[in-house]
C-alpha positions as CSV (number, residue, x, y, z in Angstrom):
1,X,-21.4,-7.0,19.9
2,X,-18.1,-5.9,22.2
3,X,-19.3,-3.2,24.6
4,X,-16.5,-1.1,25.8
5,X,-16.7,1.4,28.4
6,X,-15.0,4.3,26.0
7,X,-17.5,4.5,23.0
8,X,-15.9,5.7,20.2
9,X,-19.2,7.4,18.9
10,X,-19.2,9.2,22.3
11,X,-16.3,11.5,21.0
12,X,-19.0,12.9,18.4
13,X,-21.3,14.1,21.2
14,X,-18.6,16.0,23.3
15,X,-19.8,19.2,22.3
16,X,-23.1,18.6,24.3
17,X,-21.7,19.0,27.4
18,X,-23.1,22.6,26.4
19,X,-26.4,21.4,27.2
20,X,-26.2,20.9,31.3
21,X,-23.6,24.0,31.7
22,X,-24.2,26.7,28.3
23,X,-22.0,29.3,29.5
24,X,-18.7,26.9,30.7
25,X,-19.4,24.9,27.2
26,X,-19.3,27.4,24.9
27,X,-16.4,29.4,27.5
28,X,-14.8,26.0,27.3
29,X,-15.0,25.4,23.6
30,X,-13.7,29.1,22.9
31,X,-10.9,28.6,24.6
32,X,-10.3,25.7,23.1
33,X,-10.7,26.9,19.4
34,X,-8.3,29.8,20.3
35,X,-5.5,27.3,21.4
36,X,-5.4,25.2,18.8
37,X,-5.5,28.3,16.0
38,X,-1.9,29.0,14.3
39,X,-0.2,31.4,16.9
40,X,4.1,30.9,17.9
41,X,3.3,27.7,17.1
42,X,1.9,25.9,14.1
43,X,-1.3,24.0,14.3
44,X,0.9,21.0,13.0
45,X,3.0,21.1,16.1
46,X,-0.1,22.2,18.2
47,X,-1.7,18.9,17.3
48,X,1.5,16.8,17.5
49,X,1.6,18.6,21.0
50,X,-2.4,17.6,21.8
51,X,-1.2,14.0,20.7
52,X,1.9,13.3,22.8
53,X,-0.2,14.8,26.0
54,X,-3.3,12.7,24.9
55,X,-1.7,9.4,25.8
56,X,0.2,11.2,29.1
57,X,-3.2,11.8,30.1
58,X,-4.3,8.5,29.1
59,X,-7.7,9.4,26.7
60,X,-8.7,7.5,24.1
61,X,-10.9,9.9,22.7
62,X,-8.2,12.5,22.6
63,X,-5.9,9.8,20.9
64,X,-8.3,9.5,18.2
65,X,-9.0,13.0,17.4
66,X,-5.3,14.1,17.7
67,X,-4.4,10.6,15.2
68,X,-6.7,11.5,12.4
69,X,-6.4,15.1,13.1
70,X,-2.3,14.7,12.5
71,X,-3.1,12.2,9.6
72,X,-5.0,15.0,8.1
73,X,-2.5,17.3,8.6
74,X,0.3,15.1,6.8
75,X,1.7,14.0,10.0
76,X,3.7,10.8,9.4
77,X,3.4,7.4,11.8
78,X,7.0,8.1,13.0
79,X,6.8,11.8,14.0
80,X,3.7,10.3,15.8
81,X,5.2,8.1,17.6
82,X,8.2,10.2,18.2
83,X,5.7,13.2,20.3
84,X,4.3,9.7,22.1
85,X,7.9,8.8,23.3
86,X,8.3,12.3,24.3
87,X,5.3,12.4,26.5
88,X,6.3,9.0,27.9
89,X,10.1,10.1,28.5
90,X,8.8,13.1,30.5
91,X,5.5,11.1,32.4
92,X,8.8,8.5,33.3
93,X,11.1,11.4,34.5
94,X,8.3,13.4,36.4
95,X,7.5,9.5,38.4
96,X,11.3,8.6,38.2
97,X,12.3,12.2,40.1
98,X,10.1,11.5,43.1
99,X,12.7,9.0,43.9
100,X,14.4,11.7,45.9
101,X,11.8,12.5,47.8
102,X,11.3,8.9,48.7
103,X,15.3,8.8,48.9
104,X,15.1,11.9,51.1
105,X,12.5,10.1,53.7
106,X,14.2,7.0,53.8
107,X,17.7,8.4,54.9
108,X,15.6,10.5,57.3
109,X,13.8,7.7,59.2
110,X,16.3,4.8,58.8
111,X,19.3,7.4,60.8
């Protein structure tokens, strides 16, 4: 048997966190129902939202619930991958952009 350190079957016991902190678990997990109820923004794009920022952030878990949550919600593979190139482009940008600052320091110590 493959052990991995990210257990799939772990996702299933996220919502015992409660047990070692009850009050910032159940804050936590009521905040967390409000955001993802239908509000500006449809819980379609909410979870093609969750998705694209799931692989920014780099967790599988999240990947998995925000994949079969969008495949239940008649997301298709290439809108999928579309909000995961989004993510990407921006995750690329906001590492590209701190070019300048690097830019900046060089100019300043090489005058």
């Amino acid at each position: 048997m493959e052990s991995n350190y990210y257990d799939p079957a772990d996702l299933r016991k996220f919502g015992k966190i409660t047990e070692w902190s009850e009050d910032l678990g159940k804050k936590f997990f009521e905040y967390y129902g409000k955001v993802f109820e239908e509000g500006a923004l449809s819980a379609r794009e909410k979870s093609l939202i969750a998705l694209a920022v799931a692989h920014v952030v780099k967790c599988p878990y999240c990947i998995d619930a925000y994949t079969k949550d969008g495949l239940q919600r008649g997301i298709t593979k290439e809108e999928m991958m579309e909000a995961v190139h989004t993510g990407a482009a921006i995750e690329s940008g906001a590492t590209l952009v701190h070019a300048v600052q690097m830019m900046n320091k060089y100019n300043k110590l090489s005058m």
